[in-house]
Structure formats: structure tokens, C-alpha cells
C-alpha positions, 0 to 999 in steps of 0.5 A: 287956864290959871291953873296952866299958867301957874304950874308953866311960870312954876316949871320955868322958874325951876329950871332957871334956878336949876340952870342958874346954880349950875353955872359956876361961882353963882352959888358962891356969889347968891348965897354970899350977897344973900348972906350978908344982906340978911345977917349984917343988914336985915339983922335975921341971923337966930339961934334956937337955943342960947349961945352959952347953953350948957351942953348937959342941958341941950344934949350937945357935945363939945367940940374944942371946949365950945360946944357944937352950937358955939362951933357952928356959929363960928362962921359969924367971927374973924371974917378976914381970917383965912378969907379964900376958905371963908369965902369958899364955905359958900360955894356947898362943897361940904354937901357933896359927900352925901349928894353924889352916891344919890346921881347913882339911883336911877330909880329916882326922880328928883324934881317930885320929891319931897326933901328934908336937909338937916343941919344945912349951915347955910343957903347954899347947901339947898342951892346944891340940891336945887342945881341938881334936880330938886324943887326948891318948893319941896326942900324943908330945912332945919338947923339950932341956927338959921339967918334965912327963911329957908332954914327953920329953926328946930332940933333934929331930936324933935323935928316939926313935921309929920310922920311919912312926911320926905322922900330923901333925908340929908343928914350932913355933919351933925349926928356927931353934934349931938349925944343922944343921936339914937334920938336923932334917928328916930325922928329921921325914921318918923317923918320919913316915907316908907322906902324913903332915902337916907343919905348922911355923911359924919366926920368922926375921932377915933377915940373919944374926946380927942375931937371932942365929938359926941360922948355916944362913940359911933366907930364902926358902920355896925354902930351907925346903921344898928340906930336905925334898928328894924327900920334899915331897909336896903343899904346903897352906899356905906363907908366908915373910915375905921371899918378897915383902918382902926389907926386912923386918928379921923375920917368922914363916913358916908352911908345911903339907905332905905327906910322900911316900915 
């Protein structure tokens, strides 16, 4: 009987945050309050590394002259500068690109799997995943910055978890963040399950540094998917911007793959 209980009270609070986060503007204002309560109140906001650790030293690649954890804690600063597109970084659009191709799997059933979200930012991007299906129990998340519970602190290059470990791996915005993505893949392929899902979008310079993205210059599909090796198994989606246009000057690519091991 307790057992019943438990997983009924579990079951609804699922679909209540499943129907919650899909009513609009509730993402925005849940990440928002929790936000601010928990980085200007709670004090909670960390980072992995120091703010001024040198990029040779941590493998991260400069963006702008500031290096990508300095980039990405930018968000913290100049609050009322540009407020409407502030205030719209909670709302989890920029996770989208890698959550849509996944709708297409029918294959798939969300609310069982186990997920990990790599370099989310913030709350919200889980919330994403929580409207859509997932169980937000079965969400790990990890990123160099955190001001949440909800994201741990830890670098993709070594990730604390063990081999065989997700079902789906969401890769947002950060291969490029780094210098040593190959590294990067190989833990994705670690903790992943055999015919795990891979889904990852990056924004991308066509030549280096003009972004100052990584020094490893991933220009073409060919050199995203070759990190993964023996491991590729079967490929869903794929787009990179440069594959048929080698003029343009930036593009975000977008792939979804299998992993075989």
C-alpha cells in the first residue's frame, strides 16, 4: 500500500509539472523567482573553476578575449541592460534546437528515460525537458557554473557518473567551449547506454578566431561525428551550417545520433 501511494503521489506530481511548464510564461516566471531567490538571496550561484583561471590551464577557449566560463557567467552582470532579452533567457529557447528532432522518435518513451543535460545554464532548460515528457527525477545535469541543486558542478571532460549510465545525452552549446572536445565525446560515450541518444547543437565561426571559439576547428558534420569514432551508431538528424555553404562567416549545427558499443 505504501508502495502504491508513493509512486500515485509521484506519477501526479510528474504531470503536474508536465502540464504546469507547458502553460505559457510559467517557465519564465519558475526559473525567474527561483533565480533570483537562490543567487541574490541564498547566495548559492558557484563555479567549478576560479572566474580568472587561464584558458591553457583549463582546456577552455576564449570567446571575445573572456574565456567561456567568464562568458557564461555574463548573465550575472549589467541586469537592466537589454532587459526584455534578459528576461527571455529563461524562457529555454536556446534548448529547443536539440529538443525538437527528439518529437520525431516514436520509438521513444520519455517518462522512463534516464537523461543527462550538459552545460544547461540554467533551470529552465530542465523545465524544457520536464513539459515535454521527462521525469524531472531521471534528469542529471551538469555544467563548470551552477547556482541550483538541479545542476552539479562538474566538467564534461570528466564527468561523474558511470559507464552505461543515460538513455539521452543533450549537448547544448559548449563542445565549442572547449579545446579538447574529443575529450568531451568520450565521456559522452562512457556514460551513455548502448543505443543511447545523442542530441547536440553548437554555434560554430567559420574560421578561427574570428569568434574566438575553440582552437579544435569543427567545420564540417565529417569532423563532429568522426569524434565519436566506432561509436557512431545510427544518425537521425544532422545539419552543419558549412556543409553546403562554406561562405558563411557563423551557423549553429544540429545533430541526433545513436551510440553502438
Amino acid at each position: 500500500m505504501n508502495i502504491f501511494k508513493h509512486r500515485y503521489l509521484t506519477n501526479f506530481s510528474h504531470y503536474f509539472l508536465r502540464v504546469a511548464f507547458n502553460i505559457p510564461g510559467v517557465i519564465i516566471l519558475v526559473s525567474l523567482i527561483r533565480f533570483i531567490y537562490l543567487v541574490y538571496i541564498k547566495k548559492n550561484h558557484k563555479t567549478l573553476y576560479p572566474i580568472d583561471s587561464k584558458p591553457e590551464v583549463m582546456g577552455f577557449s576564449n570567446e571575445g578575449g573572456d574565456t567561456s566560463l567568464q562568458h557564461n557567467t555574463g548573465y550575472l552582470h549589467n541586469h537592466f541592460e537589454n532587459l526584455p532579452r534578459r528576461i527571455m533567457q529563461f524562457n529555454a529557447g536556446r534548448s529547443l534546437i536539440p529538443l525538437w528532432p527528439l518529437k520525431a522518435l516514436d520509438f521513444t518513451r520519455f517518462i522512463n528515460m534516464k537523461v543527462l543535460s550538459i552545460g544547461p545554464r540554467m533551470e529552465s532548460e530542465l523545465f524544457k525537458l520536464v513539459s515535454m515528457g521527462f521525469q524531472l527525477k531521471n534528469i542529471k545535469s551538469i555544467d563548470i557554473q551552477s547556482y541550483s541543486d538541479l545542476i552539479e558542478l562538474a566538467d564534461m571532460i570528466k564527468m561523474p557518473f558511470g559507464d552505461n549510465t543515460f538513455d539521452l545525452v543533450i549537448i547544448g552549446y559548449v563542445i565549442t567551449y572547449t579545446n579538447e572536445p574529443k575529450k568531451a565525446i568520450d565521456e559522452v560515450i562512457r556514460v551513455s547506454k548502448n543505443k543511447g541518444i545523442v542530441s547536440m547543437c553548437h554555434s560554430h565561426a567559420s574560421e578561427f578566431p574570428s569568434r574566438g571559439y575553440s582552437n579544435v576547428h569543427i567545420n564540417s558534420s565529417k569532423v563532429m561525428l568522426d569524434f565519436f569514432g566506432e561509436n557512431l551508431g545510427y544518425t537521425y538528424f544532422k545539419y552543419h551550417p558549412f556543409d553546403e555553404n562554406k561562405d558563411l562567416a557563423y551557423g549553429r549545427s544540429n545533430f541526433m545520433i545513436s551510440i553502438k558499443k
